[in-house]
N, C-alpha and C positions, 0 to 999 in steps of 0.2 A: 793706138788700139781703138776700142769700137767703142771705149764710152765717153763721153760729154764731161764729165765727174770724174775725176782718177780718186780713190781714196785708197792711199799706200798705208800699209799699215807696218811696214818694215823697209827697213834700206841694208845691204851689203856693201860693203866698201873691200875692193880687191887689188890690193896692192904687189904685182909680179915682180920679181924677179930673177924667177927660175924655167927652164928651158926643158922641163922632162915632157914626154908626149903625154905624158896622165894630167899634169897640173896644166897642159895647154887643154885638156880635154875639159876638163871639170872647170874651167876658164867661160871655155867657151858657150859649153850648156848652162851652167849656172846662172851667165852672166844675161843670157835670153832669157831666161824665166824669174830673174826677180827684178825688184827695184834696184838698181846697183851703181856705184861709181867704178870706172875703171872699165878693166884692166888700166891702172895704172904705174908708173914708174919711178915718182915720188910722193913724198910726202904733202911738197906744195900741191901736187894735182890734187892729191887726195882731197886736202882742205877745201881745196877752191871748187873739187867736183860736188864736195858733200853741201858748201856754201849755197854753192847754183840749186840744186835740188831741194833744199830747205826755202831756197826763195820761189820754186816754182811750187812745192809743195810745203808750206807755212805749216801744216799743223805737226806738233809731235806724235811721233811712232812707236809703237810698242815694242819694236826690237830694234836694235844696231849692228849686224855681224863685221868684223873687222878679219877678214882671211887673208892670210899670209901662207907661203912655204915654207916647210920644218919642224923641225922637232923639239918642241914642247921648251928648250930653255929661255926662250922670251916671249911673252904674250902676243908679242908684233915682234914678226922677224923680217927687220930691214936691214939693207945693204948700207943704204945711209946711215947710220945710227952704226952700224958695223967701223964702217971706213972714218967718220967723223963724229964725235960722242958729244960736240957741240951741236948735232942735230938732235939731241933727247929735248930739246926744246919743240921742235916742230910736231913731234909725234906727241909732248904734252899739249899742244895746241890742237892735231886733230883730235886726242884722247878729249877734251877739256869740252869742243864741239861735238862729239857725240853723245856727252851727257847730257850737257844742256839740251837735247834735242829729242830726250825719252819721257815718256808719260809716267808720270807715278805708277809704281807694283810693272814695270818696263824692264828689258832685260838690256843689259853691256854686254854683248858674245864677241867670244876670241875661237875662231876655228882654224888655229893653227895645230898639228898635228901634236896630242898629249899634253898640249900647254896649261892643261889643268890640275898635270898628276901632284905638283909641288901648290896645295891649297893657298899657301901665304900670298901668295900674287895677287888672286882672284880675294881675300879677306882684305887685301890692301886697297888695293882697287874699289872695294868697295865702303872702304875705311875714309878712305882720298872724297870719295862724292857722294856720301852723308848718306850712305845706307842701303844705292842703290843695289839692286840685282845683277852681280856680275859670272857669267859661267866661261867654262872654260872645258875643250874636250880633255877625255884622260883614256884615248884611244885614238886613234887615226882616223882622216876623214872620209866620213861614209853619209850615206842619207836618214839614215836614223843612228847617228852614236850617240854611246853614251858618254856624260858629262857630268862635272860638278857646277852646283850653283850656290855662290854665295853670297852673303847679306847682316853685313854687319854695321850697326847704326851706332855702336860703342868703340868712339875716339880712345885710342890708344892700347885695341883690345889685344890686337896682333903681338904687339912690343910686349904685351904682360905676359901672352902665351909663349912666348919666345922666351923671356928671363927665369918663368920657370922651368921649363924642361931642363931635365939631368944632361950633362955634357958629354958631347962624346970626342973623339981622340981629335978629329978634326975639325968639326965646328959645322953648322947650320949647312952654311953653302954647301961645303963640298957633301953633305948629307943629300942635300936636295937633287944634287946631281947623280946620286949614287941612285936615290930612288927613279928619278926618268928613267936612267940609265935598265934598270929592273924592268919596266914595261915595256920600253921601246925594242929591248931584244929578243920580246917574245916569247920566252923560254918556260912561262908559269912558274918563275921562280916564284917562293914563299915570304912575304912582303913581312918583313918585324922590325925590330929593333936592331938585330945581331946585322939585317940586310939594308935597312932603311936610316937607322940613326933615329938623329933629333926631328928629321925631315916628317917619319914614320911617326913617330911621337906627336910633333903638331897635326895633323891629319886626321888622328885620332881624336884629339882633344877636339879639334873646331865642328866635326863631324858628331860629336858626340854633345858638343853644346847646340846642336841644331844653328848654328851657324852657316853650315854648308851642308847640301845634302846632294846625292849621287842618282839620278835616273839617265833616262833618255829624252827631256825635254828642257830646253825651251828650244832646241832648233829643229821647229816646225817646218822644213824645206816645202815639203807638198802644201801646208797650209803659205807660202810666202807666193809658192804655185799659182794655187789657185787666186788668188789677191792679185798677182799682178794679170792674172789671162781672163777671170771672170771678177773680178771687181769685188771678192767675196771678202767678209772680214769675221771668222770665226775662233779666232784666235783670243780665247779668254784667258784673261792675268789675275790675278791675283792682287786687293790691295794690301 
């Protein structure tokens, strides 16, 4: 680029996959207009791309996007981790480097499609690395969706909100799947209890202690735009 001084103020990490013409599309544009690692094919690349890039650029950033293909049942949806579940190691080691590598009042983003309808992930995750800012979309990827973001600095809050909710016939999980399942077919089905379960239930509660809350930001695309084409950095956080 044309300036002397790069000052990133965000990085995307794009771990592929999948072979549709939309996800090669959104690949490809994306992947020119921000700070980004990838297109790549493992988890090693990932690390070792996100590694390289922290050494050419030392300072922490105020966001991390980690996008993956699919629908919303895993934060990061890999093939590795699919095929060999002795690779949930590797993706705890790029999870582990992405935090260490945000700025205080910084955000963790997962823009894997809906990955944020089931809150508990996104309250854990943020449970795991002492309170940071973690979102998560809770719709499909577009250039301004909306999203959950949450932040919770109380060890063990998740596990407490989970032992109290009433039970239902089949337990947590299969609830959680119940509810993606509600958004992802698009239908405006009516999100309750009788539809959502125990899933519906914590959603409610973590939503309701201000825990997590529901807009359209932190994935500022046009602001990660402008930062990487004109060097701008307008992107204000919150401490």
């Amino acid at each position: 680029m044309f300036y002397k001084k790069r000052k990133p103020n965000h990085l995307v990490i794009f771990i592929d996959y999948h072979n549709t013409d939309r996800w090669k599309f959104i690949m490809s544009t994306f992947s020119k207009l921000t700070y980004n690692v990838g297109p790549v094919k493992t988890l090693e690349e990932a690390i070792k791309g996100t590694e390289k890039f922290f050494q050419k650029y030392p300072n922490k950033v105020k966001s991390i996007t980690i996008n993956t293909y699919g629908r919303g049942k895993n934060l990061v949806n890999c093939e590795e981790v699919k095929k060999d579940k002795s690779k949930i190691k590797k993706l705890d080691e790029l999870l582990d480097l992405v935090a260490d590598n945000i700025v205080s009042g910084g955000n963790m983003q997962f823009a894997t499609c809906f990955a944020g309808i089931p809150h508990r992930k996104l309250v854990e995750m943020s449970e795991r690395y002492n309170g940071i800012r973690v979102s998560g979309l809770i719709q499909d990827f577009r250039p301004y969706p909306e999203n959950v973001t949450c932040e919770c600095k109380k060890k063990g809050y998740s596990k407490k909100v989970i032992n109290s909710l009433p039970k239902s016939r089949y337990g947590f999980e299969h609830d959680e799947q119940l509810l993606l399942d509600l958004h992802t077919r698009g239908y405006n089905e009516k999100v309750n209890w009788k539809s959502g379960g125990m899933a519906y239930e914590y959603n409610r509660i973590v939503l309701e202690d201000g825990v997590c809350i529901r807009n359209r930001k932190p994935f500022h695309w046009t602001d990660c735009f402008a930062n990487y084409l004109f060097n701008t950095d307008k992107w204000k956080i919150k401490k």
